[in-house]
N, C-alpha and C positions, 0 to 999 in steps of 0.2 A: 504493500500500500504506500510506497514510496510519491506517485504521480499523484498530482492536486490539482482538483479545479474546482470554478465556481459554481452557485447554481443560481439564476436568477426565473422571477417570478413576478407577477403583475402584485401591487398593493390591495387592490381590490381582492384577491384569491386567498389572501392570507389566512381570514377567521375561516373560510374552508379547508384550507391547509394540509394532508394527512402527512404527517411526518414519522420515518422511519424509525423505529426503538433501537439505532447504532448509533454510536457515538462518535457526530462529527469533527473531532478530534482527532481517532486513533480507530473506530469504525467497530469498538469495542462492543459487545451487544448487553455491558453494565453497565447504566447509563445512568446518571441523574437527571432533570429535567427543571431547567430553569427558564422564567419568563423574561424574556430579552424584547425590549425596543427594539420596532424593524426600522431602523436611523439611528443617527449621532446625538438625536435630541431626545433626552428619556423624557420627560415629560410630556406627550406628545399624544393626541387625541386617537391616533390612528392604534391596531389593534397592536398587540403583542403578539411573537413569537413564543413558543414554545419549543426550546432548543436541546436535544440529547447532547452530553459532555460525560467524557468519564469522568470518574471522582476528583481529580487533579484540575480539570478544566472547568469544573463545575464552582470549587472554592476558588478559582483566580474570574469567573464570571461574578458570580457573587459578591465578591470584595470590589469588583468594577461598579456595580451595581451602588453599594451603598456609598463611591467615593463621587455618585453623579451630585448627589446634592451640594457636599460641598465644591464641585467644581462650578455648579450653579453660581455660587454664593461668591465666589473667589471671582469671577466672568460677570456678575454683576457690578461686584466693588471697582474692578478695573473699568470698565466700560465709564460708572458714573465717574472716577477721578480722570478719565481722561479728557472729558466732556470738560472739564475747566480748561484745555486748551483755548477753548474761544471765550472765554470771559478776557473783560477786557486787564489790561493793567490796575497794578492795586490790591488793597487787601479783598478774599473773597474770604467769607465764613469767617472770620476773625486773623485767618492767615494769611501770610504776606505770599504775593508773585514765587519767590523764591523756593518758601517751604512746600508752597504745591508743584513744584520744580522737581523738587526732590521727591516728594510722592508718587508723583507720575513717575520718575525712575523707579521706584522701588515698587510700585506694580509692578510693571514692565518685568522686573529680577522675579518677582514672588511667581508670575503664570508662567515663565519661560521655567523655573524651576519645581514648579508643580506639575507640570505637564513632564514628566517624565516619572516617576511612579503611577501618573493615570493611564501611561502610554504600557509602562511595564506589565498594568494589573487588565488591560485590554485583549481579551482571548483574542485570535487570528480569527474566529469560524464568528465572528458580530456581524448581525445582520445589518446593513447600510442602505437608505435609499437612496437611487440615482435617477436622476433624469425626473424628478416627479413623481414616479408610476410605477418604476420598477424596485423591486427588493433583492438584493442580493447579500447572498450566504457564500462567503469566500472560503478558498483553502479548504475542501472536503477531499475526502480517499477519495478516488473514482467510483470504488463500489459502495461506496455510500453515496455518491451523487445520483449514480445510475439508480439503487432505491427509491430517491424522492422522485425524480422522472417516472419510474415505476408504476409510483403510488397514486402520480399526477401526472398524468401523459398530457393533459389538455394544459396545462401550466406555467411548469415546471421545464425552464430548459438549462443544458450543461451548457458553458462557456467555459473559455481557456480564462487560467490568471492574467490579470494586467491589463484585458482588453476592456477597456472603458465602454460605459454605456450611454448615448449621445442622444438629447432630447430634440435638436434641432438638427438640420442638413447643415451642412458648413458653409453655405452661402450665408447663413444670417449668422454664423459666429464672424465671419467677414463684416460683414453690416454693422455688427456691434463693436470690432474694434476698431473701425473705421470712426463710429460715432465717438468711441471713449475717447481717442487719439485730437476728432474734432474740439470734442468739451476738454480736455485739459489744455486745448493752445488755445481758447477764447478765454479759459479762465487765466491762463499765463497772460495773452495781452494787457487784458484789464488789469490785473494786479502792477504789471508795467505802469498802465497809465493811469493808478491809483482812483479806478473807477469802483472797487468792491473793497471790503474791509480787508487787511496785509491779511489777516488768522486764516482765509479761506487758502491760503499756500497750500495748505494740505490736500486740497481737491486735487490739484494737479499731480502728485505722485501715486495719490488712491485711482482716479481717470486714467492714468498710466498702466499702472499695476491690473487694471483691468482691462484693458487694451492686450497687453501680450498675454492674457490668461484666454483671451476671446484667441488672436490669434493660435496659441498652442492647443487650444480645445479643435480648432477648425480645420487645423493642418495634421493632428496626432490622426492615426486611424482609431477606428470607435465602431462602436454597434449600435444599432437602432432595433433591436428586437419585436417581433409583432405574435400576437395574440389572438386567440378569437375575442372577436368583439363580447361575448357575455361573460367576460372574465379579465380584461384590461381595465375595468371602468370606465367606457366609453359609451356616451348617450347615445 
């Protein structure tokens, strides 16, 4: 069981689901069963997996599980101290320019450093959605894949690791980093000619940074997977 691959599936199919008693792990058929977010967002309205792990993979799923909240809570506090970027000069909340200076570093140090025991205690086999639509369960044995295929012919299909799953044709990832490319040089003139507040600088590296993520989305190859219409979630 050396060979891995993914298996992805429509979101809509999920609460019907029939998933195989092996241990997407190790293909083990002693399993434990833990409820997994099918996404990187646990909180999240959409249903839950039901995922087989053997015993090992089950307590590093679990301990991912209970470290979502306070990742929550750590991704909140960062987001609001860095939101004082665009206040203006001067004391805000009783503190000077400077010490919220220094806070925003020290977010910055505390995620980059927490994100690496969340990353350690993150199983390989975590279900993630991509494209909107689709759920995929990465890194399974083969003959654990071909099970859930099995179990779910109308579904469930095997893909190779690493090949991405792509929501649009690459014409419109085209489109959009064409746009992003536009909006950072209109926001660059203006800031030139002191037409928008100097704080908005940062638009221009995020419009960027979004720009060659459109083009590398557009140019990587990708899959656009298709389904019967009464099991994609398609009106």
């Amino acid at each position: 069981m050396n060979e891995r691959v993914d298996v992805i599936m429509p979101v809509a199919s999920v609460p019907d689901l029939r998933v195989p008693p092996l241990a997407v792990t190790t293909g083990d058929p002693r399993v434990e069963w833990v409820d997994m977010p099918n996404g990187t967002w646990a909180f999240q309205l959409r249903p839950t997996m039901r995922i087989p792990y053997d015993p090992a993979g089950a307590v590093r799923a679990r301990r991912h599980l209970r470290a979502l909240p306070v990742d929550l809570a750590i991704r909140l506090v960062f987001v609001l101290i860095m939101l004082t970027t665009f206040v203006g000069e001067g004391p805000f909340l009783g503190l000077s320019s400077d010490t919220w200076l220094w806070a925003r570093l020290g977010a910055i140090i505390a995620v980059i450093a927490w994100s690496f025991p969340l990353r350690r205690w993150l199983p390989e086999q975590y279900p993630v959605t991509q494209a909107g639509r689709v759920v995929r369960v990465p890194h399974l044995p083969c003959e654990v894949a071909e099970e859930w295929v099995r179990l779910n012919p109308e579904t469930v299909r095997i893909v190779a690791e690493n090949v991405p799953v792509r929501r649009y044709r690459p014409r419109v990832y085209v489109i959009w980093s064409a746009a992003c490319f536009a909006g950072a040089l209109l926001v660059g003139v203006a800031l030139v000619r002191d037409a928008v507040p100097g704080r908005l600088w940062l638009a221009v590296p995020a419009l960027l940074i979004a720009a060659v993520v459109a083009i590398v989305k557009g140019a990587a190859p990708g899959l656009r997977p298709t389904f019967p219409r009464s099991t994609d979630g398609s009106r």
